[in-house]
C-alpha positions in Angstrom: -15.8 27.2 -15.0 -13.7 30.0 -15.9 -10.7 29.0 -14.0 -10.7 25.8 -15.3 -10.8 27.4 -18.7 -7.6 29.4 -18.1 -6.1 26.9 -16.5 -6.7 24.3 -19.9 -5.2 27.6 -22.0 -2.1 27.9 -19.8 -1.8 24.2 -20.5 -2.3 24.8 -24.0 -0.1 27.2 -24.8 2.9 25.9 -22.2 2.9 22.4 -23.9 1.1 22.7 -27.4 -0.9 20.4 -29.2 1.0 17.7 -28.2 -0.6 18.2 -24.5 -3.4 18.2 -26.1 -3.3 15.2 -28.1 -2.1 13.1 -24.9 -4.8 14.9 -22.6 -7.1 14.0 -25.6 -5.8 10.1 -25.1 -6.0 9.7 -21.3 -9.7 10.9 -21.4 -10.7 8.6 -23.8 -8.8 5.2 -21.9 -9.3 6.9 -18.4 -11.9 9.6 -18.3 -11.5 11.8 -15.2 -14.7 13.4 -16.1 -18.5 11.7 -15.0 -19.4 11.7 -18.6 -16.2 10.1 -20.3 -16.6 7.1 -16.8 -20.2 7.0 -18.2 -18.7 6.6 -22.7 -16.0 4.6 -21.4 -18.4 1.9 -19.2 -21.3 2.0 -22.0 -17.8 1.3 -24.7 -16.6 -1.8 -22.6 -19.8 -3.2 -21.8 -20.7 -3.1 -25.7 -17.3 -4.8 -26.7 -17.7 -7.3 -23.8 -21.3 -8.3 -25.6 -19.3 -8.8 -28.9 -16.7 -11.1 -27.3 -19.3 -13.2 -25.8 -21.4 -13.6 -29.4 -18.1 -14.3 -31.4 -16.5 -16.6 -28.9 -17.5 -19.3 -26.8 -16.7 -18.8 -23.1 -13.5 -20.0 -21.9 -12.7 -22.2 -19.7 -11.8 -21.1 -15.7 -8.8 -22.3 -14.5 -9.4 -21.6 -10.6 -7.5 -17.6 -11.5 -8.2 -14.5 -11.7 -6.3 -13.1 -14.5 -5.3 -9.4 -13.6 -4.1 -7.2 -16.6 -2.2 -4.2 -14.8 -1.8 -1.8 -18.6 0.7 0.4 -18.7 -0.8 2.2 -21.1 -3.5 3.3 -19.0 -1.8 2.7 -15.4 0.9 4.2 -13.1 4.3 2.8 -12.2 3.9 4.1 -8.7 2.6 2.8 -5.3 -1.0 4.0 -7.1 -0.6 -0.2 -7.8 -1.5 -1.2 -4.3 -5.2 -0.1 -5.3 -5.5 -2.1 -8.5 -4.0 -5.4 -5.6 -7.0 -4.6 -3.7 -9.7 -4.1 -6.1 -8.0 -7.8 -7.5 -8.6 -8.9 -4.3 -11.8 -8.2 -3.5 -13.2 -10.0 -7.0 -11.4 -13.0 -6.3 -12.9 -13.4 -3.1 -15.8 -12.8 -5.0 -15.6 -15.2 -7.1 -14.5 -18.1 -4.8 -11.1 -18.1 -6.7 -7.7 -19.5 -5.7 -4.9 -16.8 -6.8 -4.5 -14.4 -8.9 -1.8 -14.3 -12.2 -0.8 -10.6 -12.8 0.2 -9.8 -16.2 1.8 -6.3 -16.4 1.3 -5.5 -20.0 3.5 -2.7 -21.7 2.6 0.3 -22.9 2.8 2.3 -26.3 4.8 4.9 -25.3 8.1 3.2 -24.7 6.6 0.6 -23.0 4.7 3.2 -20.6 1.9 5.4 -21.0 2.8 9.1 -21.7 2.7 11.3 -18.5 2.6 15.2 -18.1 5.7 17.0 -19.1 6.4 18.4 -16.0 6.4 14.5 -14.6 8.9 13.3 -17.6 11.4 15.9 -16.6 11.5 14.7 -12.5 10.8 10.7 -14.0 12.2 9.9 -16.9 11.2 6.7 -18.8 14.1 4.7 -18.1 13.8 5.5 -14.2 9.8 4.1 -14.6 11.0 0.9 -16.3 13.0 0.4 -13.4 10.5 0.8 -10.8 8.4 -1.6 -12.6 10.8 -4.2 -11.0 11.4 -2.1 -8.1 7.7 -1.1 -7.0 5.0 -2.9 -9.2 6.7 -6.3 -8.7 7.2 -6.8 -5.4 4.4 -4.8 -4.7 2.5 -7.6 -6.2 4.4 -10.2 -4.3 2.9 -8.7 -0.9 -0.3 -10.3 -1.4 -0.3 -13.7 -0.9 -3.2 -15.2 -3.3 -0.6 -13.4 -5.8 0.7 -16.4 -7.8 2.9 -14.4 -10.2 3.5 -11.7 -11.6 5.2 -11.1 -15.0 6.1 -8.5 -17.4 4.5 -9.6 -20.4 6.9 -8.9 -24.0 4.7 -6.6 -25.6 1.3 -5.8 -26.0 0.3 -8.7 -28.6 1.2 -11.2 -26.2 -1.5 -10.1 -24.0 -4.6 -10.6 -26.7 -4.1 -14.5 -26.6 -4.2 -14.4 -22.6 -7.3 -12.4 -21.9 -9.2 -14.5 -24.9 -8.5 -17.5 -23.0 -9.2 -15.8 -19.2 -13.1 -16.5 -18.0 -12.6 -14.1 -14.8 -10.3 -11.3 -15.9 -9.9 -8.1 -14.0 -10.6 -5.1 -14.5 -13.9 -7.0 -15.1 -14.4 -5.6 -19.0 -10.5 -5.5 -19.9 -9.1 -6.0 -23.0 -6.0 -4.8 -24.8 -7.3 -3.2 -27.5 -9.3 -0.5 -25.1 -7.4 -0.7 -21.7 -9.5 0.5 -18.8 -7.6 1.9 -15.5 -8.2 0.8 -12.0 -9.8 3.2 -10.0 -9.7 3.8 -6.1 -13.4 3.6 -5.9 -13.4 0.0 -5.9 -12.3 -0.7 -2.8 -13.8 2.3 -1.1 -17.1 1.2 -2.0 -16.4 -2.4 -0.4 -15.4 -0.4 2.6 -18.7 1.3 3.3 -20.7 -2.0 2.4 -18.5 -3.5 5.4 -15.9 -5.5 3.5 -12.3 -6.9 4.9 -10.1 -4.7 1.9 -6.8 -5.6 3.4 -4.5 -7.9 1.4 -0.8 -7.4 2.2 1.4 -9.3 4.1 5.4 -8.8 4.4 7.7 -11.5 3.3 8.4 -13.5 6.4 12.6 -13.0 5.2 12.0 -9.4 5.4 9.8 -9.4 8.9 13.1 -11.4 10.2 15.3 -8.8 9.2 13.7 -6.1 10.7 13.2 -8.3 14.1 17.1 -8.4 13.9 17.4 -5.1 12.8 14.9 -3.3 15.5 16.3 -5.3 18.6 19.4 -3.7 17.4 18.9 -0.4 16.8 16.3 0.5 19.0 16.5 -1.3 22.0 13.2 -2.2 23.1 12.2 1.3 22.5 8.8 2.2 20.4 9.8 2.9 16.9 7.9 5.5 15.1 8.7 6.1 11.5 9.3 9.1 9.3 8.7 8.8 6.3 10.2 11.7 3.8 8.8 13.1 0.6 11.7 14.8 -1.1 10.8 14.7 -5.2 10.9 17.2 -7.6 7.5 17.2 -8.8 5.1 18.6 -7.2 7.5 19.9 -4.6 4.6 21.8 -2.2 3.8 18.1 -1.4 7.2 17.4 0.2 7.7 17.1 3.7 8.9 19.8 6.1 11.7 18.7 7.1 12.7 21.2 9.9 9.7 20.7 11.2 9.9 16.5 11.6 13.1 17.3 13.1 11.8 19.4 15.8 9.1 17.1 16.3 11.8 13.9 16.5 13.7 16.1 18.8 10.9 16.5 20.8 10.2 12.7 21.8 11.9 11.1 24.5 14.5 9.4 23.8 14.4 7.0 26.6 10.8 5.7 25.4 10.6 6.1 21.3 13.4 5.6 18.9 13.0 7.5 15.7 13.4 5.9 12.2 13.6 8.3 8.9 12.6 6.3 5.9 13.9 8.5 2.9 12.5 9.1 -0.7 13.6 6.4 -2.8 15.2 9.1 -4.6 17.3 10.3 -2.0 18.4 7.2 -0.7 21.7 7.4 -1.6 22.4 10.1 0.3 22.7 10.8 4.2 19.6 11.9 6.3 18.7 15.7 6.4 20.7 17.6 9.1 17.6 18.3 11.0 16.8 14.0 11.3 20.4 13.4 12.0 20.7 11.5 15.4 17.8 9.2 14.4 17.8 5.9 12.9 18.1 6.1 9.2 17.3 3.1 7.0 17.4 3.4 3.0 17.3 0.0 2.7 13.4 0.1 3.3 13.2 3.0 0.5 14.6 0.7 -1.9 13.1 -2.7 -0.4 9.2 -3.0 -0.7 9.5 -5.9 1.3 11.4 -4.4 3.7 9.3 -1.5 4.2 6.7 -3.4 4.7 8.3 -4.9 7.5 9.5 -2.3 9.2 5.5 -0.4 8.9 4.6 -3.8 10.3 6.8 -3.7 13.2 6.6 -0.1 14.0 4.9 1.7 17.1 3.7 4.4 14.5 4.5 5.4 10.8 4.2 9.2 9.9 4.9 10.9 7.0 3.2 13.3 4.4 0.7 12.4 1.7 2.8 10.0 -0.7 2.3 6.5 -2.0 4.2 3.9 0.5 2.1 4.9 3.0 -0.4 3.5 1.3 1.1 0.1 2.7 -0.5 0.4 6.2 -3.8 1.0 4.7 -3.9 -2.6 2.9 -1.9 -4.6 5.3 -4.1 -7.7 6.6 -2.2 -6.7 10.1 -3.7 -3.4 11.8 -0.7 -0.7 11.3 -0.8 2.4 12.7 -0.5 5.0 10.5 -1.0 9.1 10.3 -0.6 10.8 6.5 -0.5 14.7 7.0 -0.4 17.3 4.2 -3.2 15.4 2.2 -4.0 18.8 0.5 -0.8 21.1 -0.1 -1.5 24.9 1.0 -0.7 25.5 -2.9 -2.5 22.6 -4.3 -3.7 23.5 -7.6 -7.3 23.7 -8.2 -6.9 21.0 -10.9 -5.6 18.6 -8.3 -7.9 19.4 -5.7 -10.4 18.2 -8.3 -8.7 15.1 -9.1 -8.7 14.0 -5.5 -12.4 14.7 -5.5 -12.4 12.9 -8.5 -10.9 9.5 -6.9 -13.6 9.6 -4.5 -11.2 11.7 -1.8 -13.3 14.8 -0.8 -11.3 17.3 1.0 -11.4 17.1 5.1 -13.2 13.5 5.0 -11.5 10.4 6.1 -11.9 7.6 3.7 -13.5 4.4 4.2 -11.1 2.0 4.2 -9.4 3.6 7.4 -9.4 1.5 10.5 -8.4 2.5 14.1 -4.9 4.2 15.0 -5.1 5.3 11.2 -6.2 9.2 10.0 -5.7 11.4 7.5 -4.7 14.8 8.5 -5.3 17.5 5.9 -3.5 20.3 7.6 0.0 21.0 7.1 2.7 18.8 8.6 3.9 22.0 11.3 5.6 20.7 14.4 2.1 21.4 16.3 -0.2 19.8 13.8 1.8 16.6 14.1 2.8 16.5 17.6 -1.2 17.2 18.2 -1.7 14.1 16.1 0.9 12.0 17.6 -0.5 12.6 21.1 -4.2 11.3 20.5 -2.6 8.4 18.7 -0.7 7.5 21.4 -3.6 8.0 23.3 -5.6 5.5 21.7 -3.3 3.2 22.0 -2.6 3.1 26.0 -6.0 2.7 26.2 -6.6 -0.2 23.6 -8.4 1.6 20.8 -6.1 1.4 18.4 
């Protein structure tokens, strides 16, 4: 308790009142504590009671209408959770698509993040990755029928009155709820199919093309890089995926290096030069997709595309190292906790040839790792 006192005073008197105010905020719309989930539910459950005494129901049109709020919610691969949790209640309800309206937030169209997160992603850049991630993110599940940014936030209030099967289940503009990872964990355990994604036949093509070109007939393991300014304990050791590319033969695996999105402008690391480098599939959902899909293996350090594999109807095989930096503040140790993500457990929706590693990504740890997933395959179990 004491730590987590000093560490709200450090916060307090680095960033002011206005910290404050916005930490203030994002409780209130998306608790992180058990007692604001418990307000917030008992809030949205009263104000769904309301709606149904002041309004007749509406009519269903066959959709699920999902509401992904900016003003509570993440331009970031976070967005593949909120596709699966969408998901899972249409099958639920026996519904055929989904219509995704991406409504803005207040804060420029956003929500307000953490200083230290504005000064590595600024406003402008999120905007763009709404068409770059959240988009065609989207478009990877195929009872998707749409998805469009809505003009502002009024123009959401006439949709959701006239939605019968809206998710998140109690949404509504005026008190935005966030998706939560729990969702589909939870279906997990009680034994339901989670997976939803699919890549876009034109970009499965490309790779095809692509692959047979570059690597020959050889297995083709991915690396994928985490090279981003916030949070930089997170990023990937470099040296050591070189050593560890270096150490493969080169007769029987081809190496690809998938960069950051933010890097992909730039030419691969010195220590990953000699293997296949493709920015395209940084800067390509679609394409990313593909190549996962097509892959041997995809590795890479705790970040959000990998979160593709996990959700992808196909079984990918896929190994995220680093899930816990060494200096991982106690704050986000407790948010993991806090997503349903307990430290050294591997989550639910996991299926064979998939793992997550919480060790550092060192040249043993993921050689180690690379070894027993080869393993598994030659011998059919994953």
């Amino acid at each position: 308790m004491e730590s987590a006192w000093l560490r709200f005073h450090d916060r307090l008197t680095q960033y002011g009142l206005a910290w404050l105010w916005r930490r203030l905020r994002f409780e209130w719309f998306t608790p992180a504590t058990q007692a604001g989930r418990a307000w917030l539910g008992a809030r949205l459950r009263f104000r769904d009671v309301c709606r149904r005494i002041a309004r007749p129901a509406a009519t269903g049109d066959g959709a699920l209408h999902a509401f992904y709020d900016l003003q509570v919610s993440p331009v970031t691969f976070d967005v593949l959770w909120f596709v699966a949790g969408a998901e899972l209640r249409r099958r639920a309800l026996g519904l055929d698509r989904i219509d995704v309206a991406i409504v803005p937030g207040t804060h420029g169209g956003l929500r307000a993040e953490d200083p230290a997160y504005e000064n590595v992603v600024d406003a402008a850049e999120r905007r763009r990755r709404v068409d770059q991630v959240l988009i065609p993110a989207f478009a990877l599940c195929p009872s998707v029928a749409g998805a469009r940014v809505l003009a502002d936030r009024g123009e959401a209030r006439p949709l959701r009155r006239a939605a019968r099967h809206v998710y998140p289940a109690l949404y509504d503009p005026a008190l935005p709820v966030s998706h939560e990872p729990r969702e589909a964990l939870a279906a997990a355990r009680r034994g339901e199919f989670v997976r939803c994604l699919r890549a876009p036949d034109a970009a499965r093509a490309w790779i095809a093309d692509w692959a047979a070109r570059e690597a020959g007939g050889r297995r083709l393991v991915t690396v994928t890089l985490r090279q981003y300014g916030y949070r930089a304990g997170r990023n990937s050791d470099v040296p050591e995926w070189g050593r560890f590319a270096r150490g493969l033969d080169p007769a029987l695996y081809a190496v690809c290096v998938v960069p950051d999105t933010a890097e992909s402008g730039n030419p691969p690391p010195e220590e990953l030069r000699g293997c296949l480098y493709l920015p395209q599939a940084s800067r390509d959902v679609g394409v990313r997709m593909a190549l996962y899909d097509a892959a041997f293996a995809n590795l890479g350090v705790n970040c959000g595309p990998l979160l593709l594999p996990l959700f992808a109807e196909r079984a990918i095989r896929c190994v995220m190292f680093k899930m816990l930096p060494a200096d991982a503040a106690p704050d986000y140790v407790a948010h993991m906790r806090a997503l349903g993500f307990p430290e050294n457990v591997q989550p639910p929706i996991l299926r064979a040839g998939q793992k997550w590693v919480w060790e550092p990504d060192t040249y043993s740890v993921i050689a180690r790792e690379f070894q027993a997933l080869v393993a598994e395959a030659e011998t059919g179990r994953a």
